[in-house]
MITIRO-166160 format. One record per atom (N, C-alpha, C): residue in one letter; chain; atom name; x, y, z. Coordinates in Angstrom, 2 decimals, m for minus. Layout:
BEGIN
+------+------+------+---------+---------+---------+
: code : unit : site :      xx :      yy :      zz :
+------+------+------+---------+---------+---------+
:    A :    A :   CA :       X :       Y :       Z :
...
+------+------+------+---------+---------+---------+
REM end
This chain:
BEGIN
+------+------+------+---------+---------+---------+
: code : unit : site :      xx :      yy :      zz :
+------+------+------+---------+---------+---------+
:    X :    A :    N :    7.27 :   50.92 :    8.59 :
:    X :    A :   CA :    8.21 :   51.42 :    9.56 :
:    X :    A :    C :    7.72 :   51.08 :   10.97 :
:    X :    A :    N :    8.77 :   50.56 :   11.66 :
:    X :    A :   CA :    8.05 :   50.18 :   13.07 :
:    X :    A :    C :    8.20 :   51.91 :   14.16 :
:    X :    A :    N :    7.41 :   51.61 :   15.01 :
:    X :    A :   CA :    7.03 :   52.57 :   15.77 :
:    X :    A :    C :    8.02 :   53.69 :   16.42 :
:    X :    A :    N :    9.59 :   52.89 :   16.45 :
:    X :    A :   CA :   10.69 :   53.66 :   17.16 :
:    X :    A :    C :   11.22 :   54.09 :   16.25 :
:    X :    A :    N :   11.31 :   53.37 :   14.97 :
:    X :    A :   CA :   11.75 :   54.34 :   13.76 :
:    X :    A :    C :   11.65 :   55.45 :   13.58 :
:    X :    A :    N :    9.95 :   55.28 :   13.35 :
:    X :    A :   CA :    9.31 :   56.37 :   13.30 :
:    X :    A :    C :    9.43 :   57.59 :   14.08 :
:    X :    A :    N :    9.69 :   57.01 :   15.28 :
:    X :    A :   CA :    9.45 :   58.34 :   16.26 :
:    X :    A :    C :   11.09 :   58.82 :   16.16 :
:    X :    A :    N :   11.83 :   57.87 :   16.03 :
:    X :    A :   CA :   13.38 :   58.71 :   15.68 :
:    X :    A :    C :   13.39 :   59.36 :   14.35 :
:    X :    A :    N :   12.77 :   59.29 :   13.34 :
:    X :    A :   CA :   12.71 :   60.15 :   11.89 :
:    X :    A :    C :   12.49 :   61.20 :   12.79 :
:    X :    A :    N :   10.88 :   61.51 :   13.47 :
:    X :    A :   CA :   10.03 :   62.67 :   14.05 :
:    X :    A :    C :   11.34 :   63.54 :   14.99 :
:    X :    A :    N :   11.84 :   62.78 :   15.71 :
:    X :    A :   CA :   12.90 :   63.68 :   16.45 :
:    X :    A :    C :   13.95 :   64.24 :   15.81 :
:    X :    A :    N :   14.07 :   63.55 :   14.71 :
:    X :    A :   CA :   15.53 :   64.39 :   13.79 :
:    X :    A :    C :   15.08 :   65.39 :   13.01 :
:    X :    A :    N :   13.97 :   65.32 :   12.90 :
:    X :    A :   CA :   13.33 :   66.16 :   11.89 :
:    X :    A :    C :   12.92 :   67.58 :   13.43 :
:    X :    A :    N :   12.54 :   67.19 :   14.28 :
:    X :    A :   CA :   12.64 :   68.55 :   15.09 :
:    X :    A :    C :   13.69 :   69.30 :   15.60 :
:    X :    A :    N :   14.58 :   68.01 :   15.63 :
:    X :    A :   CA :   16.04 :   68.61 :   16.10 :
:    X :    A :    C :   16.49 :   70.02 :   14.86 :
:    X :    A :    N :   16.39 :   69.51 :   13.63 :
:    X :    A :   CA :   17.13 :   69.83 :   12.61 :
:    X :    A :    C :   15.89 :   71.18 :   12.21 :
:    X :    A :    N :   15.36 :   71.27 :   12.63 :
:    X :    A :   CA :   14.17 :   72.54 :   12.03 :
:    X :    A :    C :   14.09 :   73.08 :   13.84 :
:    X :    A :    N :   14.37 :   72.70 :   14.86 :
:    X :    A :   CA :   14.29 :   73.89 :   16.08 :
:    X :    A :    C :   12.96 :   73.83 :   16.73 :
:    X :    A :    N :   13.24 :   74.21 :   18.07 :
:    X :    A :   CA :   11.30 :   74.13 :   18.54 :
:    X :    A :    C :   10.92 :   74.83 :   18.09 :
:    X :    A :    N :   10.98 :   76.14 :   17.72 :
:    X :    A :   CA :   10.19 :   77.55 :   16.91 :
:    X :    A :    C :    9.38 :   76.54 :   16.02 :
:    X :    A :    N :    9.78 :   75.91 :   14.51 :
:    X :    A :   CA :    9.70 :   76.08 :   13.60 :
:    X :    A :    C :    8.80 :   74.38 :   14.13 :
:    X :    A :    N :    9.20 :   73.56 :   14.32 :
:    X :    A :   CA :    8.61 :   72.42 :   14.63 :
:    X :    A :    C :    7.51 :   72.18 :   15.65 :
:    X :    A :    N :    7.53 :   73.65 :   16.54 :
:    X :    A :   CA :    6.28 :   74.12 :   17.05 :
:    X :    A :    C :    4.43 :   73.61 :   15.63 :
:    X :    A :    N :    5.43 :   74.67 :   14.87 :
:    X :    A :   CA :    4.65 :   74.95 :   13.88 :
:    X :    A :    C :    3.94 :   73.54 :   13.09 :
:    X :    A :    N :    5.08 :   72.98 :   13.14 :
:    X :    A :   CA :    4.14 :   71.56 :   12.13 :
:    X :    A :    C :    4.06 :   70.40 :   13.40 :
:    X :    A :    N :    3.33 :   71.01 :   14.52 :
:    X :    A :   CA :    3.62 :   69.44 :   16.00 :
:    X :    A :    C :    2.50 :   68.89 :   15.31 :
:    X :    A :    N :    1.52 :   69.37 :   15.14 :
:    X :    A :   CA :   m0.08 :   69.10 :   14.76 :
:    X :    A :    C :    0.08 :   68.04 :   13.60 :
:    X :    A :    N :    0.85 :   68.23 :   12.53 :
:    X :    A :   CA :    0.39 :   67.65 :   11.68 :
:    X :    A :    C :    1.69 :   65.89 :   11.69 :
:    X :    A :    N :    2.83 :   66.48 :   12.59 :
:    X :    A :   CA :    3.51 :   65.53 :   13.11 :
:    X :    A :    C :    2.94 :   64.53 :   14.01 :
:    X :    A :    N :    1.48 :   65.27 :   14.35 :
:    X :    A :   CA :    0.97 :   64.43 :   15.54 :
:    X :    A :    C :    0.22 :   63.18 :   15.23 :
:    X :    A :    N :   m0.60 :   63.99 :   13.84 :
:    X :    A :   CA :   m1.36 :   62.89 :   12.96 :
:    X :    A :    C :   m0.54 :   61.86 :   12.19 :
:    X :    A :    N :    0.65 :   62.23 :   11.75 :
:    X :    A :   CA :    1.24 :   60.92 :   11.25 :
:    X :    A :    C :    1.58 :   60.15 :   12.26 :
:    X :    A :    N :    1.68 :   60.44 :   13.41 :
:    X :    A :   CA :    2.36 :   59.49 :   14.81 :
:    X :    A :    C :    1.14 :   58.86 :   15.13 :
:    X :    A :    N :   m0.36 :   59.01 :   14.86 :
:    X :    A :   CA :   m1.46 :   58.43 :   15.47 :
:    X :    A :    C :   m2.23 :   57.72 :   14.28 :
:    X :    A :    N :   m1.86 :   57.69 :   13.30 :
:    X :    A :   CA :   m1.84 :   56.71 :   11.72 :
:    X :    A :    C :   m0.88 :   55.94 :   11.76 :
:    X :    A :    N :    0.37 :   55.92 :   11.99 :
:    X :    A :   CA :    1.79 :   55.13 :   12.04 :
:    X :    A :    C :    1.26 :   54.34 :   12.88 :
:    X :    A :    N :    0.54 :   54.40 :   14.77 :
:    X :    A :   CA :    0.43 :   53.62 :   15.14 :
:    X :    A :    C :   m0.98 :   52.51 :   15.00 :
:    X :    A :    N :   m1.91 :   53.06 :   14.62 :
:    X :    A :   CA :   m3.38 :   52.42 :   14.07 :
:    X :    A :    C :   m2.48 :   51.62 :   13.09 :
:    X :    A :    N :   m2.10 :   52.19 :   12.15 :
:    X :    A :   CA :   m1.62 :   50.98 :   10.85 :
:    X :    A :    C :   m1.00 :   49.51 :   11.56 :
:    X :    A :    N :    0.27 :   50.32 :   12.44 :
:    X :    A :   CA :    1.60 :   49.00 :   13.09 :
:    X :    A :    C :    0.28 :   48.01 :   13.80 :
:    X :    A :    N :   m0.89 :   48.67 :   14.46 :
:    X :    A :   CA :   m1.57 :   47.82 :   15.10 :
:    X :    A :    C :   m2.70 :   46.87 :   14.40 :
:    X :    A :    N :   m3.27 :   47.76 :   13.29 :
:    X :    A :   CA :   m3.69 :   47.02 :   12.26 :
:    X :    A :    C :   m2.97 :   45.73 :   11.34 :
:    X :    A :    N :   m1.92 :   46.33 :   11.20 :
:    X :    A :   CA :   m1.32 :   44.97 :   10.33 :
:    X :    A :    C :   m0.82 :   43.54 :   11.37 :
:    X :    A :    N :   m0.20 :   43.85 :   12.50 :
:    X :    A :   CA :   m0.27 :   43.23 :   14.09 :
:    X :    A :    C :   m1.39 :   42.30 :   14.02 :
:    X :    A :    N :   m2.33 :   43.05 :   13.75 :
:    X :    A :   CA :   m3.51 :   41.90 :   14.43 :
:    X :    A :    C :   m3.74 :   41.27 :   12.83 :
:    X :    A :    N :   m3.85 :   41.75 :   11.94 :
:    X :    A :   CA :   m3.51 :   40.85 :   10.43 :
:    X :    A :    C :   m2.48 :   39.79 :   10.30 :
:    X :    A :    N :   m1.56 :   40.06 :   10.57 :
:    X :    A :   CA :   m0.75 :   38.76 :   10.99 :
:    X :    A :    C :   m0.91 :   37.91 :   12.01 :
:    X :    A :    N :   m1.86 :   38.06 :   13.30 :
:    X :    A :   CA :   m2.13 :   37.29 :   13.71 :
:    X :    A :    C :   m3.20 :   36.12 :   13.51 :
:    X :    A :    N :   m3.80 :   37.09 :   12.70 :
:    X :    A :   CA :   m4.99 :   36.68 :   12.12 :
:    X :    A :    C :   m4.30 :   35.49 :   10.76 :
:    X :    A :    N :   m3.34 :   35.84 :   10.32 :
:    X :    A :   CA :   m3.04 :   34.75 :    8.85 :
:    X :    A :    C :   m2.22 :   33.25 :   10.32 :
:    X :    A :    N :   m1.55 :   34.12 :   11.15 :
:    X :    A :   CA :   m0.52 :   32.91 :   11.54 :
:    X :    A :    C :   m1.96 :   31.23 :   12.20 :
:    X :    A :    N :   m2.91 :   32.66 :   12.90 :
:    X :    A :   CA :   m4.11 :   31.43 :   13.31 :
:    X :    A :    C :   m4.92 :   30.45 :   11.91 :
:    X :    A :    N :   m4.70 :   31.40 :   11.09 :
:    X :    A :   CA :   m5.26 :   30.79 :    9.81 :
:    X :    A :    C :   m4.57 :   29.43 :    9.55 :
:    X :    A :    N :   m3.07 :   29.76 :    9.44 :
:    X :    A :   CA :   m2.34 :   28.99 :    8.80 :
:    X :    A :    C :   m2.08 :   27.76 :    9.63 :
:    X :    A :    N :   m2.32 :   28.03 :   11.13 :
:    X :    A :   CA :   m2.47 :   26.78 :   12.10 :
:    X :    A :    C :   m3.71 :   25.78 :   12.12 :
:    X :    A :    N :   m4.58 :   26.36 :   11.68 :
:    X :    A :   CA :   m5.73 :   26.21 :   11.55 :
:    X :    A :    C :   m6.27 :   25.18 :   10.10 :
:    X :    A :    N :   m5.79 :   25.78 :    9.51 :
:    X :    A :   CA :   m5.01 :   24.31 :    7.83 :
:    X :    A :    C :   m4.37 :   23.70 :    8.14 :
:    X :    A :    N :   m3.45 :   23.67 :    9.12 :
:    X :    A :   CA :   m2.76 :   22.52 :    9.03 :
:    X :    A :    C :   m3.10 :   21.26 :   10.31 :
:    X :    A :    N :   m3.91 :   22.06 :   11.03 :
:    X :    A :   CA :   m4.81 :   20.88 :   11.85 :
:    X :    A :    C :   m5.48 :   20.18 :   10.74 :
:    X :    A :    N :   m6.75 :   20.75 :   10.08 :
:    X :    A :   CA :   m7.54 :   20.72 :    9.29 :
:    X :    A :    C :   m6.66 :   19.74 :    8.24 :
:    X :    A :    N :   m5.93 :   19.35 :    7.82 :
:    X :    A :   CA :   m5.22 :   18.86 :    6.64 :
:    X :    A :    C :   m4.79 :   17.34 :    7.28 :
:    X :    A :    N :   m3.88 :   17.80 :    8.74 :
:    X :    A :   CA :   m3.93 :   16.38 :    9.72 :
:    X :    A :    C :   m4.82 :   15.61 :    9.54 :
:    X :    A :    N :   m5.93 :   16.45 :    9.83 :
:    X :    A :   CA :   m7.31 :   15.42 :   10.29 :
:    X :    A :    C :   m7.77 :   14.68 :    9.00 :
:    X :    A :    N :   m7.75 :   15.78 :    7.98 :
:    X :    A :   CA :   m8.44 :   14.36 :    6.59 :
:    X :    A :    C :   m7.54 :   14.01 :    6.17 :
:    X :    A :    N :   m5.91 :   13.88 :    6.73 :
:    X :    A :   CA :   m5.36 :   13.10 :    5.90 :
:    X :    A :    C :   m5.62 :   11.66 :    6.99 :
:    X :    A :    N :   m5.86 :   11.69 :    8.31 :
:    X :    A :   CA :   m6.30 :   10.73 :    9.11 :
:    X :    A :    C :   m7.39 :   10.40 :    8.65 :
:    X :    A :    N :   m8.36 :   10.93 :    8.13 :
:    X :    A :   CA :   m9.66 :   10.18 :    7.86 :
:    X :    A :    C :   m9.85 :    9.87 :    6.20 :
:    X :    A :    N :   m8.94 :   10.27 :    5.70 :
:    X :    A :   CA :   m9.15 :   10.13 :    4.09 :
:    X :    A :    C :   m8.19 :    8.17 :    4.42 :
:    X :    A :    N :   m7.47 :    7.86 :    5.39 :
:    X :    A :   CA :   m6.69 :    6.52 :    5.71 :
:    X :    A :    C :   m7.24 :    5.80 :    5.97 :
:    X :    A :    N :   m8.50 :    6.29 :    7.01 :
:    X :    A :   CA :   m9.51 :    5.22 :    7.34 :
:    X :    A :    C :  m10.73 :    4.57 :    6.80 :
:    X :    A :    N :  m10.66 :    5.27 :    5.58 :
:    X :    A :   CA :  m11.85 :    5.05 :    4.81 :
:    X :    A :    C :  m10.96 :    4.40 :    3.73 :
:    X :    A :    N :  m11.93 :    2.93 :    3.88 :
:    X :    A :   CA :  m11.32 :    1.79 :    2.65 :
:    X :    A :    C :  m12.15 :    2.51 :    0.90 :
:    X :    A :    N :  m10.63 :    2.09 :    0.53 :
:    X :    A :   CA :  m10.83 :    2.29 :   m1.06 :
:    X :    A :    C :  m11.44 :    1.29 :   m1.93 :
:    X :    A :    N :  m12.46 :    1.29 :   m2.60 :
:    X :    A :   CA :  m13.23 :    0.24 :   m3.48 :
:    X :    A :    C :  m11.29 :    0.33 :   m4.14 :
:    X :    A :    N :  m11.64 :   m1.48 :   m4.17 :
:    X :    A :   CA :  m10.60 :   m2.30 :   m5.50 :
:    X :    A :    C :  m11.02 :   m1.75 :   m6.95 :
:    X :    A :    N :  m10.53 :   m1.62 :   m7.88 :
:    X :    A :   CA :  m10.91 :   m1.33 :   m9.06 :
:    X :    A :    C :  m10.42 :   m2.70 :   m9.46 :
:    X :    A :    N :  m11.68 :   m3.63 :   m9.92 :
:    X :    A :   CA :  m10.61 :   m4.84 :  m11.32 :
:    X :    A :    C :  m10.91 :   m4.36 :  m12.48 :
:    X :    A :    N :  m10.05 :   m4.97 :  m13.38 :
:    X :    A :   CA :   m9.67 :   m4.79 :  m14.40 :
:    X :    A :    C :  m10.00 :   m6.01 :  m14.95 :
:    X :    A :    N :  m10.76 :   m5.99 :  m16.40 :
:    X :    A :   CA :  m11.34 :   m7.06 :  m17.25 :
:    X :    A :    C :  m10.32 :   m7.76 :  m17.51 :
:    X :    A :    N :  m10.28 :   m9.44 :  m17.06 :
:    X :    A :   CA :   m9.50 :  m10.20 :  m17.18 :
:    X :    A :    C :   m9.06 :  m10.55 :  m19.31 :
:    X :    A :    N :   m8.01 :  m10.30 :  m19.47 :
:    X :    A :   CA :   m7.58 :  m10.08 :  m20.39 :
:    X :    A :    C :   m7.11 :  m11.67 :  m20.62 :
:    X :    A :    N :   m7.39 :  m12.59 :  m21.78 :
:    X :    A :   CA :   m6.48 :  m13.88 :  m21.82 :
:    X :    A :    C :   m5.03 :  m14.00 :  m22.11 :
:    X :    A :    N :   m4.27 :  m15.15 :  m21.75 :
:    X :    A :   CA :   m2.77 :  m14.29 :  m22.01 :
:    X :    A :    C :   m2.71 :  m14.97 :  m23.53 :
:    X :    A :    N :   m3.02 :  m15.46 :  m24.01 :
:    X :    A :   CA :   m2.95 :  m16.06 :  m25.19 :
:    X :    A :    C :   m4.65 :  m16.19 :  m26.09 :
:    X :    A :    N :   m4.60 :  m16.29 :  m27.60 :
:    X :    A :   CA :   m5.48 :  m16.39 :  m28.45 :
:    X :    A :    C :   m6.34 :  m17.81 :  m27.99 :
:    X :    A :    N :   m7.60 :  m17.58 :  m26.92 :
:    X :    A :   CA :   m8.30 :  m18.43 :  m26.49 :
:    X :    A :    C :   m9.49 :  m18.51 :  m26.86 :
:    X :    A :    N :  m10.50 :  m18.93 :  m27.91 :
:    X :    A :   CA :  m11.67 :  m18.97 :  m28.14 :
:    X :    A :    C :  m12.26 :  m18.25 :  m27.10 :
:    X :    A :    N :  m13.07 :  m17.76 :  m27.70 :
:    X :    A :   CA :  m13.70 :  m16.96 :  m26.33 :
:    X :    A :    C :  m15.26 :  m17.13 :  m26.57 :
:    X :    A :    N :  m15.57 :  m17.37 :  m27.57 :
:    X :    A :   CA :  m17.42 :  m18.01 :  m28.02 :
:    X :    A :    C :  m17.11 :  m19.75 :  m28.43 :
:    X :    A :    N :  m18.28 :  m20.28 :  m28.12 :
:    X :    A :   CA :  m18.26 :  m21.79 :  m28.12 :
:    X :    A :    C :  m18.68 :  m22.01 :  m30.00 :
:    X :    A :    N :  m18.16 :  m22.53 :  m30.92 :
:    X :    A :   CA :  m19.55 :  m22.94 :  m31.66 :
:    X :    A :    C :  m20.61 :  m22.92 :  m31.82 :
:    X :    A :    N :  m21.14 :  m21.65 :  m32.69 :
:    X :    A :   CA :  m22.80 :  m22.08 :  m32.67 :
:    X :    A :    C :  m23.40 :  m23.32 :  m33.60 :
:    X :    A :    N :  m24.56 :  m23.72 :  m32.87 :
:    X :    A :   CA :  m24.92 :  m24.88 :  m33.53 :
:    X :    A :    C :  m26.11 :  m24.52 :  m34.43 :
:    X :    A :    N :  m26.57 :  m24.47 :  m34.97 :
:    X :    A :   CA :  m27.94 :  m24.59 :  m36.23 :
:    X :    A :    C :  m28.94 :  m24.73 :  m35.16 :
:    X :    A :    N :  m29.92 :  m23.92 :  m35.44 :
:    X :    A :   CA :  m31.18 :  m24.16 :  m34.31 :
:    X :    A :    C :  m32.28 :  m25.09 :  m34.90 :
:    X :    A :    N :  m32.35 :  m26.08 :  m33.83 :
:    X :    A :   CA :  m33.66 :  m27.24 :  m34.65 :
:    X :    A :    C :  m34.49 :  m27.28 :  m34.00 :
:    X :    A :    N :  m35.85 :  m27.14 :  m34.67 :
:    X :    A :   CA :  m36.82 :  m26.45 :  m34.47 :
:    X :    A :    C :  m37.79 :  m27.99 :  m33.72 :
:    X :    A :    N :  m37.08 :  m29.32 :  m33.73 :
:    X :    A :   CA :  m37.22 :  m30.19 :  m33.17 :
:    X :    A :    C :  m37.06 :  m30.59 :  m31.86 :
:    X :    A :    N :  m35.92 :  m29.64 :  m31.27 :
:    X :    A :   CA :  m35.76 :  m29.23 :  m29.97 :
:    X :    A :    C :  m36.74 :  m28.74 :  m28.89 :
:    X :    A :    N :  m37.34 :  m27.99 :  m30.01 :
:    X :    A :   CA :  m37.92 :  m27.04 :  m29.30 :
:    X :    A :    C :  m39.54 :  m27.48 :  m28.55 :
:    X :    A :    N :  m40.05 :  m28.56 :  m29.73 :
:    X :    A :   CA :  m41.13 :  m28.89 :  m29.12 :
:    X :    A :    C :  m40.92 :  m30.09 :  m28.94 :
:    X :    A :    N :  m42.17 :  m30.71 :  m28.32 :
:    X :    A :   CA :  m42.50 :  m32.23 :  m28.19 :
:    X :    A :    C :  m43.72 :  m33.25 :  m28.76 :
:    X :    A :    N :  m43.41 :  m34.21 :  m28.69 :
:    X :    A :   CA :  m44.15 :  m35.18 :  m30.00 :
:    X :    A :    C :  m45.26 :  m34.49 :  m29.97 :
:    X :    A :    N :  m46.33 :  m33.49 :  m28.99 :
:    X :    A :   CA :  m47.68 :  m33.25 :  m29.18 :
:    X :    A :    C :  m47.99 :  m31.75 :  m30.36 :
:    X :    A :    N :  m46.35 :  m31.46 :  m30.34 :
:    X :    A :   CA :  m46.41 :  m29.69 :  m31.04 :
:    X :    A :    C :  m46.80 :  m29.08 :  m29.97 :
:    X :    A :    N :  m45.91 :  m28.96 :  m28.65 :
:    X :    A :   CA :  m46.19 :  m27.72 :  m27.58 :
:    X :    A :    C :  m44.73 :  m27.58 :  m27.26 :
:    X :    A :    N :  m44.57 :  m26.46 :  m27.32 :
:    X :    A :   CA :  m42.92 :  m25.91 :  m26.58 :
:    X :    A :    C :  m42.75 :  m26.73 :  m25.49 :
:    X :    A :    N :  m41.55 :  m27.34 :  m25.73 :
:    X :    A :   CA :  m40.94 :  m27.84 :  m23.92 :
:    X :    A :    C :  m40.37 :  m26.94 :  m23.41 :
:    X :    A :    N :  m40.52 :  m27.36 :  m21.76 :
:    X :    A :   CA :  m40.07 :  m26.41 :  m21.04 :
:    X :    A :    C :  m39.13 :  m26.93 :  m20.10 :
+------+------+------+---------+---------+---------+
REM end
């Protein structure tokens, strides 16, 4: 309830019960009028508090979506696939053991 509400409930309610009788409950009319306004001022500054929040993300969101742009993305390749059934190993040949060395019997190099 905002604050003028409030204080128009408080006046109908004295009108309708008389000063005699509304004498009687000012005190405790007084404390809901000084809670009504702590709360309106409490939640006041809670909403100011979310609206700075919420300005505050959306700077914040600007900025790395600016810097998440400027930062280059590694290429991903992709293993070249053949488009058709292409040998893909050469022939193996028989290993000769004649290759390997030379007329003296020492590995060539």
């Amino acid at each position: 309830m905002q604050n003028k509400e409030f204080q128009d409930s408080i006046n109908k309610i004295t009108e309708k019960l008389g000063q005699e009788a509304s004498g009687l409950i000012l005190d405790d009319l007084g404390i809901l009028l000084a809670d009504n306004l702590n709360m309106n001022k409490e939640i006041e500054q809670k909403d100011n508090t979310i609206a700075d929040y919420k300005q505050r993300n959306e700077k914040l969101l600007e900025t790395n979506s600016g810097l998440f742009q400027q930062i280059a993305m590694a290429k991903e390749t992709a293993p070249e696939i053949p488009l058709y059934n292409e040998p893909t190993q050469t022939e193996k040949k028989p290993f000769d053991f004649r290759e390997a060395f030379d007329e003296y019997g020492n590995f060539k190099k």
